[in-house]
Residue, then its C-alpha position, 0 to 999 in steps of 0.5 A: x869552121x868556128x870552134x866557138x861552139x865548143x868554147x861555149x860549152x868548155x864554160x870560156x867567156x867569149x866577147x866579141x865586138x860589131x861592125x857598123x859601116x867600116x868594110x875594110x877586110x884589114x878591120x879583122x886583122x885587128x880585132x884579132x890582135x886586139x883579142x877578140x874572140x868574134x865580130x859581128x857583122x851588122x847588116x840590120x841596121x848596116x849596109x854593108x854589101x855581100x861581096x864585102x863581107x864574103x873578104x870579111x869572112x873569107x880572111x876571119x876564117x884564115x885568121x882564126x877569128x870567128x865571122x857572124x852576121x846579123x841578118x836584116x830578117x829570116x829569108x831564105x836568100x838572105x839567109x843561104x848568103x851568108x851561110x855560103x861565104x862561110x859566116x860562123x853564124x847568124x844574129x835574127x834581131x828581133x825573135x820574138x816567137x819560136x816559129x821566127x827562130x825555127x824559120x831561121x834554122x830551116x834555112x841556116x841548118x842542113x837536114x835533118x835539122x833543117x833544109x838548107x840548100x847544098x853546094x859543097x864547092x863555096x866559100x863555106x868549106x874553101x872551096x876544098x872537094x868534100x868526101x862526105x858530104x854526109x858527115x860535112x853537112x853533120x859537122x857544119x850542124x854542130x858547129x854553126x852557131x845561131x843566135x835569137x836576138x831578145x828584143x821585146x816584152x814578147x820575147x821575154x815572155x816567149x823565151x823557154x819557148x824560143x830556147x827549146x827550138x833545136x838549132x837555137x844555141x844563144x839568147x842574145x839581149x839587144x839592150x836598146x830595143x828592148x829598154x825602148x819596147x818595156x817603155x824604159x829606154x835609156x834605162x838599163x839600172x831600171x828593176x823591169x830590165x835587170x828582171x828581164x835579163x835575169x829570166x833569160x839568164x835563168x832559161x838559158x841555163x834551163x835549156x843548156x844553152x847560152x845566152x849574152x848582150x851588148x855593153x858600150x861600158x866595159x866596166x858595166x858589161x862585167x856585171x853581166x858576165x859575172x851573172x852568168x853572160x858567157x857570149x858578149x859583144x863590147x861595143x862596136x869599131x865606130x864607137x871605139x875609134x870615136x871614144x879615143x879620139x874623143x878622149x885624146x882631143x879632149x886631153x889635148x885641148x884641155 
């Protein structure tokens, strides 16, 4: 399993980055020599079909590179899915309540914490033969990191309550949604969304928890690190492959 959780709490910055539509398992070999710490997979807006994120994962796990998913909503099916091919962990877009987030623990946790289903012979453990089921369950607990994404005036308003869900381990910014929902899109140096984020960096503290966002701009990102984002996500593999191309066309042709 992932060992992000604990990174988290030895206070490491971990940055990840997004797949949009590129399914070829080969795209983690390289975000793992580019460095980074995680990938999401986007099947919100994406479409990527199981099967291909189940080789996605399967090779994150033999790679060293944590797998999560942003799921299109807290289903059960949806949920149990990605949990069984092994996902580090899952993004729920769009949490504005605590009982949204509890709904996705339910299905994403074992018990006591939750009720996940059980099969011990998946992709979630290798297919390895598992002595204790017990302690196996208590383990993937601890260690599967769940994120409730803040999207929304309601979220912001709701954000200690989301936060104290147990099983809730990061508040995550979706700076576009959000902009879009506060009536100011396409404005992130605007005071009601810097307020914003800085009352969900001040409760993530409050609760012991985590919390992070989405920059396209390295360079804007790091103010946000440096305010105490210690789980992030830059960009994603169609705009960095764009971006250069764009930029070398234009130095080309120039």
């Amino acid at each position: 399993m992932s060992n992000l959780k604990q990174r988290l709490k030895n206070r490491e910055q971990i940055i990840g980055t997004m797949i949009n539509i590129v399914d070829h398992p080969d795209f983690v070999k390289i975000f793992k020599t580019c460095g980074f710490d995680y990938f999401i997979i986007d099947c919100e807006h994406g479409y990527m079909e199981y099967s291909k994120a189940a080789a996605m994962i399967a090779l994150a796990k033999e790679m060293n590179i944590a797998a999560l998913v942003r799921i299109p909503q807290a289903s059960r099916e949806c949920i149990m899915r990605f949990m069984e091919m092994g996902a580090d962990g899952l993004m729920l877009p769009n949490t504005d309540t605590a009982e949204q987030a509890r709904q996705m623990v339910s299905y994403a946790k074992y018990a006591p914490l939750g009720n996940r289903g059980i099969s011990m012979m998946r992709g979630h453990n290798g297919y390895i033969p598992v002595a204790s089921p017990i302690e196996y369950m208590k383990k993937a607990n601890e260690e599967t990191l769940l994120i409730a994404q803040i999207e929304s005036a309601q979220s912001i308003q709701n954000i200690e309550e989301i936060l104290s869900v147990d099983g809730i381990d990061i508040a995550f910014m979706g700076p576009n949604d959000l902009c879009q929902n506060l009536g100011i899109f396409g404005q992130q140096d605007n005071p009601l969304y810097i307020e914003s984020l800085d009352k969900v960096i001040a409760a993530s503290k409050k609760a012991g928890k985590y919390c992070g966002t989405h920059g396209m701009n390295a360079s804007a990102l790091k103010k946000w690190i440096a305010k105490g984002m210690t789980f992030n996500l830059y960009s994603n593999e169609v705009s960095m492959l764009m971006n250069d191309a764009q930029a070398a066309i234009r130095t080309l042709k120039g």
